[in-house]
N, C-alpha and C positions, 0 to 999 in steps of 0.2 A: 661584437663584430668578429666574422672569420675569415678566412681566406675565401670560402666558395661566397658569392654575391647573395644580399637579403635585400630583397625591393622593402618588404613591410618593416623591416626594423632599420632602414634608412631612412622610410616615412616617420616613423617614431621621433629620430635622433631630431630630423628636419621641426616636425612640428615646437620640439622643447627647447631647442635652439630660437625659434623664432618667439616662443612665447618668453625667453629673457630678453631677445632685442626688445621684444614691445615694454618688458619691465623696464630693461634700462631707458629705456626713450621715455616711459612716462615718467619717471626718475627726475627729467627735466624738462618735464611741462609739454610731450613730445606724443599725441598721439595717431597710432599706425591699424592699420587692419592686419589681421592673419596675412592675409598676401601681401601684402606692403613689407610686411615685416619678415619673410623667404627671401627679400631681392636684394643682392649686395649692396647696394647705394645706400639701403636702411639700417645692413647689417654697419656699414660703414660708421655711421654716423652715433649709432647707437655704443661703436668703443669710443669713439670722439666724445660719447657725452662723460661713459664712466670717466675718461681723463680728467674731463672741467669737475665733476660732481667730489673728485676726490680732495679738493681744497678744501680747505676750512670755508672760504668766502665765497662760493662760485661767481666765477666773471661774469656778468649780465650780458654783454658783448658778444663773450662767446657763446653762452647759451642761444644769444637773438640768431648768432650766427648759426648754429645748428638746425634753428627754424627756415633760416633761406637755403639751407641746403638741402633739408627735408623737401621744399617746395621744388628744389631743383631736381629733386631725384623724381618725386611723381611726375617730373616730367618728361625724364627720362625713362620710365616705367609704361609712360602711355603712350610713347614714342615706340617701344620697341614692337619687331616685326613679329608678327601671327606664326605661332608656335601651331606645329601641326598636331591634331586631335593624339593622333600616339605614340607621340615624342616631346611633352612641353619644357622644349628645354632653347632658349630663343640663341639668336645668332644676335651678338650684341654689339651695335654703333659705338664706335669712341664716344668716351662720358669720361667724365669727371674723377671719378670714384676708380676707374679702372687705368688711366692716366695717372690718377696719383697710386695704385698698385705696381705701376710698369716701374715709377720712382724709386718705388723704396724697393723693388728689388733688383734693381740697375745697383741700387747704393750698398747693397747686400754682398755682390758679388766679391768674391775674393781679386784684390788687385795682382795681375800677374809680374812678376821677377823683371823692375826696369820701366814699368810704366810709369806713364804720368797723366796727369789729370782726369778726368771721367772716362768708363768704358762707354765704347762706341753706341750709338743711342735703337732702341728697341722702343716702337712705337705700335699704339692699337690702331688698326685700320680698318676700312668697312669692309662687309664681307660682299665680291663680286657674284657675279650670276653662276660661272663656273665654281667657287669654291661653294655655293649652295648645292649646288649639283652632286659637288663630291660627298658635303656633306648627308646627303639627299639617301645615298650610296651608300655611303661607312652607314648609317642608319638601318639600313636594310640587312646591308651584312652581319651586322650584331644581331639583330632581331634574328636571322637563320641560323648563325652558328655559336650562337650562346643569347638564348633569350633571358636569361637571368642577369646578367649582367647587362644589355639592353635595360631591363625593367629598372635596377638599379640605379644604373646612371640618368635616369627617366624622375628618381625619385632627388636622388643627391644633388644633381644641376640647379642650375636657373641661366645662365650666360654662361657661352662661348664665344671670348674673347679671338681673334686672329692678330698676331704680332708680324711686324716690320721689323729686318734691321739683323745683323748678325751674333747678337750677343748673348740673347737669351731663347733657347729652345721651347721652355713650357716652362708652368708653374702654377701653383693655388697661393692662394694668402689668406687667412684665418680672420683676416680684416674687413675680406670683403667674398664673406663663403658662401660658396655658392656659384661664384665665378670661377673659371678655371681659362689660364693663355694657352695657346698653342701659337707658333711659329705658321707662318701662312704656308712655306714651301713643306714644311708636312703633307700637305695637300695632294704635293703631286709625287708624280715617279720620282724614287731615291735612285743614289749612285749602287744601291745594292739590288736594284733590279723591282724590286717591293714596289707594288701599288700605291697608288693616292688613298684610294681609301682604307687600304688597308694599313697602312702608315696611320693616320688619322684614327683609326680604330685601337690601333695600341697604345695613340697619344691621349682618347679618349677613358681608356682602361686608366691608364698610367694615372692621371692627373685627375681622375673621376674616385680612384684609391686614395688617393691623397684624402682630395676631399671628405672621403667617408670617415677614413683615419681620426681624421679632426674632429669631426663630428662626434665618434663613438669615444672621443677621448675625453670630449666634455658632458657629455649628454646619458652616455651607459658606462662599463665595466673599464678600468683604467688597465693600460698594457705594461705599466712600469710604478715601481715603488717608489716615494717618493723617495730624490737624490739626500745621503747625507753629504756632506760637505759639496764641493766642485765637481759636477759630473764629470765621468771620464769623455773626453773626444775619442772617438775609434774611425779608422781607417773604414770606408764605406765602396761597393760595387761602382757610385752613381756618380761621386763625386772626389772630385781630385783633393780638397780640402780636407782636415779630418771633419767629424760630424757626431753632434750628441748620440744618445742610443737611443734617445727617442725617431732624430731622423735614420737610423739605421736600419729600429724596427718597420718605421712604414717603407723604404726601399723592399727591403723583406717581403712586407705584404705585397706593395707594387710589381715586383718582380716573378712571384706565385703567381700573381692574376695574369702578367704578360706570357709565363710560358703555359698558362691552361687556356690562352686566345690564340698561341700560335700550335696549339698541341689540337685546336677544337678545328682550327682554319685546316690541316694538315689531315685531320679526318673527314672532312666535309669534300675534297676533290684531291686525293693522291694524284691527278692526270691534269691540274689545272696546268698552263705555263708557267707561273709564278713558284710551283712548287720548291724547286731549289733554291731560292731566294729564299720563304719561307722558312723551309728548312734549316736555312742557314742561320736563318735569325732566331728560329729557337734555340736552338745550340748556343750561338752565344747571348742568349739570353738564362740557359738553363746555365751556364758556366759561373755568371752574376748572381745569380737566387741561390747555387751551391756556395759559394764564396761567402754569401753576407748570412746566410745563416752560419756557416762554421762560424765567424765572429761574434754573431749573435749569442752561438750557445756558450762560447766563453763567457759571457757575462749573464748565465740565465739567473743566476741570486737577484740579479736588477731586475725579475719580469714577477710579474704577479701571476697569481695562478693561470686566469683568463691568457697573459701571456705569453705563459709558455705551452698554452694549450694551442694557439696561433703558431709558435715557433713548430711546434712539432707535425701541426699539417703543413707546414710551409719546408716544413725537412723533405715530408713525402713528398709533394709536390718536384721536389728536386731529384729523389731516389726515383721515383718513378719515370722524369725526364731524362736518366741519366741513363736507363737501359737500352 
C-alpha cells in the first residue's frame, strides 16, 4: 500500500482476507461463499470462532451459537439495499454485528478527567432518503475529482454505517472490516461553512484509509517491525490520548490522502462558493499530516522498508501542501 490509492491491489488484500474468513469459519464447521465471506457479519463471526477454536475443548454451544449467527447475518446480507452498478458499496440498516461494533468502541474511548459511568450513547441508525441523496452526491464528486480513490473505496467497502448521538465521529473495526461509521451530521453543512457532501467525501477518504491500512497490514507488506519489549505510545495529530505507532502510522497515511482530496477539490473550481472553506481545511489539515510525520520520522528504526518508503511520500505530500 501507498499513499496515492490502488483499486487492483485493494481487490487483492480484499480477496485474501476473505479467503482466511472462509478458512476460519470452516475451522468450525462453518461454510460461506466468496461474497458471504467480504461482508462484515461473516467477517465478524469468523474472529468469534478463532476465540472458541483456540481452547483445548471447543464449547459445542458456542460453536451451535456461531451457526445462528451465520444464519442471522445471511439474513442481514439479503436484506441489504441495491448497491448501484458503479459503486457496490451498500448503505447499511442497524444489525447486529455493527451494534455490537458501536459497543466495543463506546467502551474503547478514553474516559475524560471526572467522569462517571458510560460515555454518552452513539447508536447505528437507518439511512433517510436525504442522507442517500447526499450520499448520491459525495459519490459523484469523488468519481470527478479523484477517480482513483472513488475506484478504491469501491473495492475496500462493503457497508456504510451512519451513527446517532454525540460521542463518536467515525471509525473502522478490524472485526468487522469492511464496514466503516460515519456520524449522520457529517452529512450536512458544517460550522466551517463545508458542504455535506463534501464533509462525507473526506469522512469517506478518512475511514475508507483506515480500512485499506488494515488490510495491507495483514494481507501484503508490514509497515512496522515487529515491537521488541512495550511499544512506545506517541503523541498523535488525531487524538488526544497518546497512541501506538501503528495508529500514528495510519493517521499519517489518512491525513496525505485528506490533504490530496482537498488539494484535488481546490483545483477542480478555484471560483466555487465553498472555496474558502475548503481552503481552510486544507491548511489545517496539511498542518496535522506535517506534525505526525515529523513524529513519525523520529521513530523511522520502527518502519520497515516498505515503511518508510510510505513515510517519505507522505513527507512530500506535506512539503508540497505547505508551499
Amino acid at each position: 500500500m501507498h499513499i496515492a490509492p490502488d483499486a487492483r491491489r485493494s481487490a487483492e488484500e480484499r480477496t485474501t482476507l476473505a479467503r482466511m474468513t472462509r478458512s476460519a469459519l470452516a475451522r468450525a464447521g462453518l461454510t460461506v461463499t466468496s461474497a458471504e465471506a467480504r461482508h462484515p457479519a461473516a467477517v465478524e463471526i469468523a474472529h468469534l470462532a478463532q476465540g472458541v477454536l483456540r481452547a483445548d475443548a471447543p464449547d459445542r454451544e458456542r460453536l451451535a451459537r456461531l451457526g445462528r449467527m451465520l444464519d442471522q447475518a445471511r439474513a442481514c446480507i439479503a436484506a441489504a439495499p441495491p448497491s448501484t452498478p458503479t459503486w457496490p458499496v451498500d448503505r447499511a440498516a442497524p444489525g447486529p454485528h455493527l451494534e455490537r461494533s458501536v459497543a466495543r468502541a463506546r467502551n474503547s474511548l478514553p474516559r475524560q478527567k471526572g467522569a462517571a459511568g458510560t460515555p454518552p450513547e452513539s447508536t447505528v441508525v437507518a439511512w433517510r432518503e436525504r442522507d442517500s441523496g447526499t450520499l448520491r452526491e459525495t459519490v459523484g464528486l469523488l468519481a470527478a475529482v479523484w477517480p482513483e480513490a472513488h475506484a478504491e473505496l469501491g473495492e475496500s467497502l462493503a457497508q456504510i454505517a451512519l451513527l446517532d448521538g454525540p460521542t463518536i465521529d467515525g471509525f473502522t473495526d478490524f472485526t468487522v472490516h469492511g464496514a466503516v461509521f460515519v456520524r449522520r451530521d457529517r452529512l450536512s453543512p458544517g460550522p466551517d461553512a463545508l458542504p455535506g457532501p463534501v464533509r462525507l467525501a473526506e469522512a469517506l477518504v478518512h475511514e475508507g484509509t483506515h480500512t485499506r491500512c488494515n488490510a495491507a497490514s495483514v494481507a501484503a507488506e508490514p509497515f512496522l517491525r515487529p515491537a521488541r519489549g512495550d511499544a512506545p505510545l506517541v503523541a498523535t495529530p488525531l487524538r488526544i490520548d497518546p497512541r501506538p505507532l501503528t495508529g500514528l502510522f495510519q493517521q499519517v497515511v489518512v491525513l496525505s490522502r485528506s490533504v490530496l482530496l482537498y488539494r484535488r477539490l481546490l483545483d477542480m473550481d478555484a471560483r466555487a462558493p465553498d472555496t474558502a472553506a475548503v481552503r481552510s481545511r486544507h491548511t489545517q489539515l496539511t498542518r496535522s499530516v506535517t506534525e505526525g510525520v515529523r513524529t513519525l520520522a523520529d521513530h523511522r528504526e520502527a518502519l520497515t522498508g516498505h515503511g518508510v518508503a510510505v513515510l517519505e511520500e507522505a513527507a512530500a505530500v506535506a512539503r508540497v501542501a505547505t508551499r
